[in-house]
C-alpha positions in Angstrom: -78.1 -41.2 6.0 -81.5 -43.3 7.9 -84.1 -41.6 6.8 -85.7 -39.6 9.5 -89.5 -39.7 9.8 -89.5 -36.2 12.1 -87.6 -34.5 9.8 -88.7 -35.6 6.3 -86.8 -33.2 4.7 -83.4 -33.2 6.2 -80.7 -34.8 4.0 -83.3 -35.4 0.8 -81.8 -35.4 -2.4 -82.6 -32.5 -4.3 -81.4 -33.0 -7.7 -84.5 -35.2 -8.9 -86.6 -33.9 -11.7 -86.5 -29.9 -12.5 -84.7 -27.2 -10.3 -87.0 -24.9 -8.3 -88.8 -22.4 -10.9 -87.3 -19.6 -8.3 -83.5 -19.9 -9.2 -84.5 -18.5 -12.7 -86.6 -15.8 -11.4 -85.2 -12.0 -12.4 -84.2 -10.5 -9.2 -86.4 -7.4 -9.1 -89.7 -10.2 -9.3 -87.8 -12.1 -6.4 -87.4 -9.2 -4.4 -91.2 -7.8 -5.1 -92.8 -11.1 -4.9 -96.4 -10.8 -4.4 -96.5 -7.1 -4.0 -97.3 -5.9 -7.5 -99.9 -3.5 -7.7 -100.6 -3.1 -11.3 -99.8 -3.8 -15.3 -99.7 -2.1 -18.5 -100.0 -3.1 -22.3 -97.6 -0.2 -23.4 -98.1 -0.8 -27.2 -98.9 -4.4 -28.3 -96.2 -7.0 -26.9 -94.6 -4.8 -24.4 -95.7 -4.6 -21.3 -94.8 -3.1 -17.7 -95.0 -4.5 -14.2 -95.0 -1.9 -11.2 -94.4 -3.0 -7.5 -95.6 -0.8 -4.9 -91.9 -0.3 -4.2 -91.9 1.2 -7.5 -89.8 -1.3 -9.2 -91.0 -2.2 -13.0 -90.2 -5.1 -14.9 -90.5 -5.0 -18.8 -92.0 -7.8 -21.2 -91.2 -7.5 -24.6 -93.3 -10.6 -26.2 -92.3 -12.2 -29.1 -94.0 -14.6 -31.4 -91.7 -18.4 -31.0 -92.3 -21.6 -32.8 -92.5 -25.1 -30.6 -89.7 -26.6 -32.6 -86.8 -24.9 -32.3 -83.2 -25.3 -33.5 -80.1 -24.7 -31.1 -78.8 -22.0 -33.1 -82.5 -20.2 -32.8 -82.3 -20.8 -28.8 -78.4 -19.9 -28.7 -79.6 -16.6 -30.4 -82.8 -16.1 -28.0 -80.0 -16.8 -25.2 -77.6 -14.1 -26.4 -80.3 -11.2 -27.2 -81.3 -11.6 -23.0 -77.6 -11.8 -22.3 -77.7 -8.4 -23.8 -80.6 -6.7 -23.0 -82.0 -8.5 -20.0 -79.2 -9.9 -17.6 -79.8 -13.2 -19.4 -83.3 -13.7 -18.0 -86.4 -14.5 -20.1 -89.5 -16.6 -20.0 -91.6 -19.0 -22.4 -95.2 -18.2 -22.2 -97.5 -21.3 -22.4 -98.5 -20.2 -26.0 -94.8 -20.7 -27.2 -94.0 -17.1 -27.2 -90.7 -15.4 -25.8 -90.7 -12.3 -23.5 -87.4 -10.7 -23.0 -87.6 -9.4 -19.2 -85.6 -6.2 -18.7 -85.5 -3.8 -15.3 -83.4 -1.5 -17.4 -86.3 0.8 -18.5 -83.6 1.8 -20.9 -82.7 -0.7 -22.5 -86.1 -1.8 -23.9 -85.9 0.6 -26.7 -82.9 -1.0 -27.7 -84.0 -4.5 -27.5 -87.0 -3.4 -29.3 -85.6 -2.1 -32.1 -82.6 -5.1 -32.1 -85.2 -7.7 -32.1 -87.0 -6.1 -35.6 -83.9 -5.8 -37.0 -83.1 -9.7 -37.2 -84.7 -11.2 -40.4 -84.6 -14.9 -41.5 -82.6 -15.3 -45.3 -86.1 -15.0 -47.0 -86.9 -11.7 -45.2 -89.2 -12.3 -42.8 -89.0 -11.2 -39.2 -87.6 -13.7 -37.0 -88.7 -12.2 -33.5 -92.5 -10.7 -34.6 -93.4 -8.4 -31.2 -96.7 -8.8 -30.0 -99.4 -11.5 -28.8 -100.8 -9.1 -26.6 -104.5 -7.2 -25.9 -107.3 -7.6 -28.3 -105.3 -9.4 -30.7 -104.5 -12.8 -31.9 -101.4 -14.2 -29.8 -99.3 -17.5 -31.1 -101.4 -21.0 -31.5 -100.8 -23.3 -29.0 -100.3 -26.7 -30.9 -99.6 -30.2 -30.2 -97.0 -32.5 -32.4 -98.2 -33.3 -35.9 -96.3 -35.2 -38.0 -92.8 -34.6 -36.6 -93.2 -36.2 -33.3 -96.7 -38.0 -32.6 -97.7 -41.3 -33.7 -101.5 -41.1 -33.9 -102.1 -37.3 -35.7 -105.0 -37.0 -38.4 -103.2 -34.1 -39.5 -99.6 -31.8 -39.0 -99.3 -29.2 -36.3 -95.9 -27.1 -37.3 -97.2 -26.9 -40.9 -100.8 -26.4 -40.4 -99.9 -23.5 -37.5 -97.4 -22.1 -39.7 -99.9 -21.7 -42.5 -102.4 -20.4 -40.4 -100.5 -17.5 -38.7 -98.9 -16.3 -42.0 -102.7 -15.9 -43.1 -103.8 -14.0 -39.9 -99.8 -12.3 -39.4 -101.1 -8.9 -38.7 -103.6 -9.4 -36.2 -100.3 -10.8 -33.9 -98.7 -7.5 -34.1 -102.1 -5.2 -33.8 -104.7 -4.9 -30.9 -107.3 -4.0 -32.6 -109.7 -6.9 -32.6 -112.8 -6.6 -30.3 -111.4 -8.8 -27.9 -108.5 -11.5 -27.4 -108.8 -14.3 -29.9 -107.2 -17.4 -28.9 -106.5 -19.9 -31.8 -105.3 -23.8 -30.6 -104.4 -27.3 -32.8 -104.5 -30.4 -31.3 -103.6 -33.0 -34.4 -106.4 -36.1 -33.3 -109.3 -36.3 -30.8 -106.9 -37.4 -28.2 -106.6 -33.6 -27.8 -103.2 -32.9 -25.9 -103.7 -29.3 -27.7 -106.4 -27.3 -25.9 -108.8 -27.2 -28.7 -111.8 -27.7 -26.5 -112.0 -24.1 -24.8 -110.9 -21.8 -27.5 -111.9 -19.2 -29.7 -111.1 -20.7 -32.7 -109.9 -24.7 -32.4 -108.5 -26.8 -35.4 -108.5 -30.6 -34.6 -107.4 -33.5 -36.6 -109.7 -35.8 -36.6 -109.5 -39.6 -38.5 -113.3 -40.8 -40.3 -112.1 -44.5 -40.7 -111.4 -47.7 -38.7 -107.4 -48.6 -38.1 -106.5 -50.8 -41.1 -105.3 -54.7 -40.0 -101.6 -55.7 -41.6 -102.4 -59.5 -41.4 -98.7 -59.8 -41.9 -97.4 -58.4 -39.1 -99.7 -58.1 -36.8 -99.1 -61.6 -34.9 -95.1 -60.4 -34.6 -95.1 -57.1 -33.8 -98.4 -57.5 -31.1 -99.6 -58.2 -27.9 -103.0 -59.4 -29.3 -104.6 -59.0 -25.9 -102.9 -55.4 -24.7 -104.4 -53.8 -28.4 -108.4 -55.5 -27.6 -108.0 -54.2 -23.9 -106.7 -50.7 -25.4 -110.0 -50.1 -26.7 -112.2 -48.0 -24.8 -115.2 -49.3 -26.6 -114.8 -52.7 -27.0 -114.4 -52.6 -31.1 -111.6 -54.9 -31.2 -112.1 -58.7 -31.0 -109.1 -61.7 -32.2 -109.7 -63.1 -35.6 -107.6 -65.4 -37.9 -106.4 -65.1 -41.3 -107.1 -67.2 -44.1 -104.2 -68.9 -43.6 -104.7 -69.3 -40.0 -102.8 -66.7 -38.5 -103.8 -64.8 -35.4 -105.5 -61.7 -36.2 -107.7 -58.9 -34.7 -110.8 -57.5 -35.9 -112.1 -54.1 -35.6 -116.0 -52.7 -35.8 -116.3 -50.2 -37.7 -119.6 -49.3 -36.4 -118.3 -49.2 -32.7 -114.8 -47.5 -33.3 -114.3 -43.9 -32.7 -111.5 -43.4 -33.8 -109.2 -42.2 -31.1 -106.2 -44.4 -32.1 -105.1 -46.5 -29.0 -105.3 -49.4 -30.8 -102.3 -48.2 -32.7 -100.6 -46.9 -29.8 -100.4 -50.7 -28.4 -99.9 -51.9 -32.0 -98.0 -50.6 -34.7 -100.0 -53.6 -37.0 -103.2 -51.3 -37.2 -102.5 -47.6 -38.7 -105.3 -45.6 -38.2 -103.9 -42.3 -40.5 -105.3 -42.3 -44.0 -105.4 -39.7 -47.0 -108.8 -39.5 -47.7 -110.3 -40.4 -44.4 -108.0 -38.1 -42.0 -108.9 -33.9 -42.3 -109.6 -31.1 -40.2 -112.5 -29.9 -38.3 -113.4 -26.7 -37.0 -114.4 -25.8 -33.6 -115.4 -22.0 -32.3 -116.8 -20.3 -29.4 -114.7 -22.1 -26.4 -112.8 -19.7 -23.6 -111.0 -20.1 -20.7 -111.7 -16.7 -19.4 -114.5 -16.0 -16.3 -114.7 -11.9 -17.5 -118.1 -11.5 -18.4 -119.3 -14.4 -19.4 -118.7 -18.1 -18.0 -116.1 -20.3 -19.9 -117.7 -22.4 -22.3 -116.9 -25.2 -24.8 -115.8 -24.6 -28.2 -118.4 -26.6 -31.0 -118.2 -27.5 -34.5 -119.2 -25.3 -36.7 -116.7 -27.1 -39.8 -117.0 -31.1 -39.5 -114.2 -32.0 -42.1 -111.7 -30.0 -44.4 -109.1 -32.3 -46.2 -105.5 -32.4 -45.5 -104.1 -30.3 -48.4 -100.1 -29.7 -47.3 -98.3 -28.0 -47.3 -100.0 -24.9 -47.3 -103.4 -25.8 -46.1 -105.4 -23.6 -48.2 -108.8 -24.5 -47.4 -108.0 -24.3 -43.5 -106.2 -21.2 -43.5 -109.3 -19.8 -45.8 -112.0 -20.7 -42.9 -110.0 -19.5 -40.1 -109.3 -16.1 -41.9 -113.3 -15.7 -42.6 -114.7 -16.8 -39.1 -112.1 -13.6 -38.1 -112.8 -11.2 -40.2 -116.8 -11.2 -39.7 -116.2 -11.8 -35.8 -113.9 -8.5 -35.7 -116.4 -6.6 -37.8 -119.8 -7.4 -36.0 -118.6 -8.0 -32.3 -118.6 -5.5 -29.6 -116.1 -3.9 -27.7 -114.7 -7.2 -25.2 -116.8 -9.4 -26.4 -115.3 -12.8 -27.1 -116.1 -15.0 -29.7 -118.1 -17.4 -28.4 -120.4 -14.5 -26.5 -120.7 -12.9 -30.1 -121.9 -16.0 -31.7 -124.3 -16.4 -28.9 -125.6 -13.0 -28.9 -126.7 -13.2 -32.3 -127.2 -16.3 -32.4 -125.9 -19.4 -34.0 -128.5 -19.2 -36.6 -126.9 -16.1 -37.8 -123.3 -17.0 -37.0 -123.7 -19.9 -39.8 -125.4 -17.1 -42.0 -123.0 -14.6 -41.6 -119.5 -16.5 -42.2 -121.2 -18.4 -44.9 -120.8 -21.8 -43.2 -123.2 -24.1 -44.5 -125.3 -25.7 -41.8 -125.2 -29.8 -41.7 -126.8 -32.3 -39.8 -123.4 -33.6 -38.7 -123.1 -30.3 -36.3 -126.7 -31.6 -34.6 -125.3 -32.2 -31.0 -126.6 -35.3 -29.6 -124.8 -35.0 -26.4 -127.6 -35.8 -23.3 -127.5 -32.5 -21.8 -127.4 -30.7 -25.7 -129.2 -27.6 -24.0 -125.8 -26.6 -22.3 -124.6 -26.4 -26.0 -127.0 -26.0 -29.1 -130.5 -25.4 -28.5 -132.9 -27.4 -28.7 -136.2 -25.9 -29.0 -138.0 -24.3 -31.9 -138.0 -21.0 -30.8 -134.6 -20.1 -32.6 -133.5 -16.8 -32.3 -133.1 -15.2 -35.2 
């Protein structure tokens, strides 16, 4: 049919990209739409919706991993076939709720979903995420899918929530704790406005393979790549074409790589893990704010990540004993004070955590008058 400019949308072709999010929507939020009038944690990772029809929809949140097999989703599919009229929803933290309008039925699915165990015993749909708790780490790619990562994601996250486990299933933290990975500096992972932020992060220059770098490149599409004009053409001693990188102007990020497969920037010693804390998302009390480094490097140690998991576990446990009631990381650390942040966890201070962005009194302060 001619396309016709006074009706743009008559005849369009509808099956481009992703169906409309409301053919998947559970009737009883279809039919209330925009007339709920309240919600209730009922014990950590359930929770109630109520209308003001009086209709209630029931979330039971469970912890899920980003990598999934199809068996796992087959079996996510067949407990909401069961239990919820075959509706559910993925949270953006990679958690499942189950959505049931069957008040009695989430007894049921509660106690089906603690039932299922994994061969080595461990529970294969944890409940909770919820409240003043620790909810599932958002994470980008790691090793199993990016090509730039200073560090895994799957292993590193997997490590970290066996570590802090119970605090998933438990509200009893002074306030949420949000915990996000992002494997490089490129930072798909939302690492820079979280409570606690692990991000991979690579301390040397991409490495040149003379051999291959004049087949497998476009010279000119990895120099432009560079967003600060670190990479310039060489020669080799034989008279190949070559690049040449800076190592005083790189930073690191890895785009070189991305146009050319000839210049790996992972390496062993020189990739690791930092540690940033403080950052939320949240306007409640306090403004959102940036997370900072308070850990510049930790090695890569797979496959369990001790070191990591270690510091992560220790910036939580003194942040749930001194904070108050609500108050979110990053307002603790400020109420007492960094100072005493760094003395408390036992994190030694370093002049690589000096921030020398332009505006540094948004972030660290500057003045001698620390408060102490």
């Amino acid at each position: 049919m001619p396309y016709d400019p006074s009706e743009p949308l008559k005849d369009r072709i509808t099956d481009i990209g992703p169906r409309h999010y409301g053919e998947f929507l559970p009737p009883v939020i279809k039919n209330n739409k925009g007339k709920w009038l309240y919600h209730e944690i009922l014990q950590p990772g359930v929770l109630v919706h109520v209308a003001e029809s009086g209709d209630k929809v029931f979330s039971v949140r469970v912890g899920g991993c980003r990598l999934m097999s199809v068996e796992h989703l087959r079996e996510i599919c067949d407990i909401a076939d069961k239990y919820c009229e075959g509706y559910l929803r993925f949270t953006t933290r990679n958690n499942i709720e189950f959505l049931a309008s069957d008040e009695s039925k989430v007894k049921p699915l509660i106690d089906d979903l603690k039932s299922r165990k994994f061969p080595g015993g461990s529970n294969k749909f944890p409940i909770g995420g919820t409240g003043a708790g620790v909810t599932n780490i958002v994470h980008t790619q790691g090793w199993a899918h990016c090509h730039t990562p200073a560090i895994d994601a799957s292993g590193v996250v997997k490590a970290i929530m066996d570590g802090i486990y119970d605090e998933f299933g438990h509200m009893r933290l002074p306030a949420p704790v949000r915990v996000s990975l992002a494997c490089c500096l490129n930072m798909c992972g939302a690492v820079h406005c979280s409570d606690i932020a692990i991000l991979g992060i690579h301390r040397k220059p991409p490495m040149v393979d003379g051999e291959w770098i004049d087949k497998l490149c476009e010279l000119p599409l990895a120099i432009a790549a560079c967003p600060t004009g670190a990479i310039k053409p060489a020669k080799t001693a034989d008279g190949k074409k070559s690049l040449e990188v800076n190592a005083e102007r790189c930073m690191f990020c890895g785009n070189c790589y991305t146009m050319c497969a000839a210049m790996p920037l992972a390496d062993e010693v020189g990739s690791g893990i930092a540690i940033l804390v403080g950052g939320k998302l949240s306007n409640r009390i306090s403004k959102p704010k940036f997370s900072k480094v308070v850990i510049p490097f930790i090695p890569n140690e797979p496959p369990r990540w001790p070191s990591t998991v270690n510091a992560v576990k220790n910036i939580l446990d003194v942040y749930s004993k001194d904070a108050n009631k609500y108050e979110r990381l990053g307002d603790w650390a400020e109420r007492i004070g960094w100072e005493r942040f760094f003395e408390k966890t036992n994190i030694p201070f370093t002049h690589h955590l000096i921030d020398d962005y332009r505006f540094a009194y948004t972030t660290w302060r500057q003045s001698t008058q620390f408060k102490f």
